[in-house]
Phi, psi and omega in degrees: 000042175309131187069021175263145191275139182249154151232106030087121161215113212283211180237227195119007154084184167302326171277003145272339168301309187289335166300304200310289182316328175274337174293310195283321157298298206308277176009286187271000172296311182281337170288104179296128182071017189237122180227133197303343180258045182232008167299176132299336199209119151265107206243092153242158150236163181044245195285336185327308229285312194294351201251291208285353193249009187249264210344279183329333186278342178091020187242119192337339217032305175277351165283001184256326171310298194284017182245321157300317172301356254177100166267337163309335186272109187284021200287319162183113185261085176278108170245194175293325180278001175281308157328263160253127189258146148296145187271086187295315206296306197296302166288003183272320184269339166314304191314321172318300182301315167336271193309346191258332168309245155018289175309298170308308196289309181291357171278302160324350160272326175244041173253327186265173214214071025274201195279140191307125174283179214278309197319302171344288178332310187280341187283345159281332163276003181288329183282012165261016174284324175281012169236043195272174135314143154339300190191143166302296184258161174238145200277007192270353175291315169248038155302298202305311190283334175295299178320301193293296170306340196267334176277338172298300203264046165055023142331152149259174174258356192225141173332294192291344186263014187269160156248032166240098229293133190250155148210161189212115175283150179204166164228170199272124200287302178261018172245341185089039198212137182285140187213108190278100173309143186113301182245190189287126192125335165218045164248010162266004150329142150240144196326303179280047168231311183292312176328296177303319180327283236275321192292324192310054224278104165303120038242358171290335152238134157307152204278131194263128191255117181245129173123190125223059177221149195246164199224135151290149175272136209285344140098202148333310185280040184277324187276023152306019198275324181003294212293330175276339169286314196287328199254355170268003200014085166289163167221030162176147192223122151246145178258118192228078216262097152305313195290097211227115191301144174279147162207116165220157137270327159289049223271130188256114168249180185273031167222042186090180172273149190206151176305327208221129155030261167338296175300348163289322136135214179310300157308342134309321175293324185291302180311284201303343190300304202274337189271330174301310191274332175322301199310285143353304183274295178319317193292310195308329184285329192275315186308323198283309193307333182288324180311303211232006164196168225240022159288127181311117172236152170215113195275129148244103170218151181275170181300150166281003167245002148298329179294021207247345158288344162299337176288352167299090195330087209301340173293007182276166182256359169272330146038248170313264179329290153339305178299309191295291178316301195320309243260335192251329170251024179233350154298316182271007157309283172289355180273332166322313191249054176258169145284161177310317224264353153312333214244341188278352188051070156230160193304169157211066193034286194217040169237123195302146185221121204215119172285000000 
């Protein structure tokens, strides 16, 4: 695909997948002749992977906007409970392990001879770090339901049958190694079992088994997907990047408004943790692409205090409706002030184009 446009869809959970989409109407509304599902190249990671592998599949952008928008519209009735699933299997072999630890530690205590110091002690409880879970929740409910849409509205399901090149980064949990769903070699894969792969976000999903290897979402280094627009020599790349670190003083918790983070509790401290190296890594891989090849990039992202609507529960449906309008009218805000040669996507040799 030489001299072909790549799209790049980062992760960013549910309410980035709903940035994306609305950002991604906006696009084609204001760019004449341009429709999302016409790139050349499809790059997601994590929830990215799924708005990039339905675009490829040829399924509409502005029909998945007016369908989220909408909660009578069954176009994809996505719910909580297709997500989070409890992993029962996972937490069934902790539970195992939990008790064969337990037996073994108290028989080593009251196996020694005299009584064991504390210290001793805890070095017997150290083996219960090896029966924590995997993962809280498991993806297979919505591998089964992504799968179950793409075949309802006459998708494929398989890499070689699409006619647009898809790839979807993930990593391989025991070798340590990034892996592009997608090209050969890992294309006999099917599209939701990589989709899920890329989703396996550690310690909230266990770990996704392709195989007989198990696979993770690729974290930060998702944006190494990069790297497949550079060996396709692209001649323009758009980015379209939720994980954008939040700055409020006004954080909406279920106890109220409160100043800091922090008062979101763990999972919010972890989440600004990843939108922080996100953040870090990407500008560095667009620095270099500006540097060292003469591919065109155009970042679509939000202001970070826009990013203060991720706190919202996205299964609300005002939300929802929220993410998505902000998201279709601050794309098109900034696409207003764009340049011509911005709107033609055409190249301008190594100079980075950021809305």
């Amino acid at each position: 695909m030489s001299g072909g446009i790549v799209l790049f869809l980062t992760g960013g959970g549910a309410a980035g997948a709903m940035y994306q989409i609305g950002a991604l109407a906006a696009l084609e509304d204001a760019i004449p002749g341009l429709n999302a599902n016409d790139f050349d190249l499809f790059l997601g990671a994590s929830s990215g992977a799924s708005v990039a592998a339905a675009l490829a599949a040829g399924r509409e952008v502005r029909r998945i906007y007016r369908a989220l928008l909408d909660p009578a519209d069954a176009y994809f009735p996505l719910e909580r409970k297709h997500i989070l699933k409890m992993d029962l299997h996972e937490w069934g072999r902790a539970a195992s392990t939990v008790v064969s630890a337990l037996q073994k530690g108290v028989s080593s205590v009251l196996s020694r001879s005299p009584s064991p110091s504390p210290a001793a002690l805890w070095e017997e409880l150290d083996r219960l770090y090896d029966s924590l879970p995997a993962g809280f929740f498991s993806l297979d409910r919505y591998e089964r339901f992504f799968a179950d849409r793409l075949t309802r509205r006459g998708a494929s399901n398989s890499f070689a049958s699409l006619s647009r090149s898809l790839r979807v980064i993930a990593h391989d949990l025991d070798r340590g190694e990034e892996v592009l769903f997608g090209e050969p070699g890992f294309d006999q894969v099917p599209i939701t079992k990589a989709c899920t792969a890329s989703m396996a976000l550690p310690p909230f999903f266990s770990p996704v088994c392709v195989g007989e290897r198990y696979f993770i979402d690729a974290g930060a280094a998702q944006a190494h997907a990069l790297e497949a627009a550079v060996r396709a020599e692209a001649r323009a790349v758009v980015i379209v990047n939720p994980m954008v670190p939040v700055s409020t003083t006004a954080v909406p918790t279920g106890h109220g408004e409160r100043p800091s983070l922090r008062d979101k509790g763990a999972m919010w401290v972890a989440n600004q943790a990843h939108r922080l190296s996100m953040r870090v890594v990407l500008s560095e891989i667009i620095e270099r692409l500006r540097r060292e090849t003469r591919i065109q990039v155009i970042l679509i992202e939000p202001d970070p205090t826009d990013t203060l609507l991720f706190m919202y529960n996205p299964a609300s449906f005002s939300a929802r409706r929220a993410i998505l309008e902000q998201a279709y009218r601050t794309t098109r805000e900034r696409i207003s002030a764009w340049p011509l040669a911005r709107l033609s996507l055409m190249p301008q040799g190594a100079e980075e184009l950021s809305p």
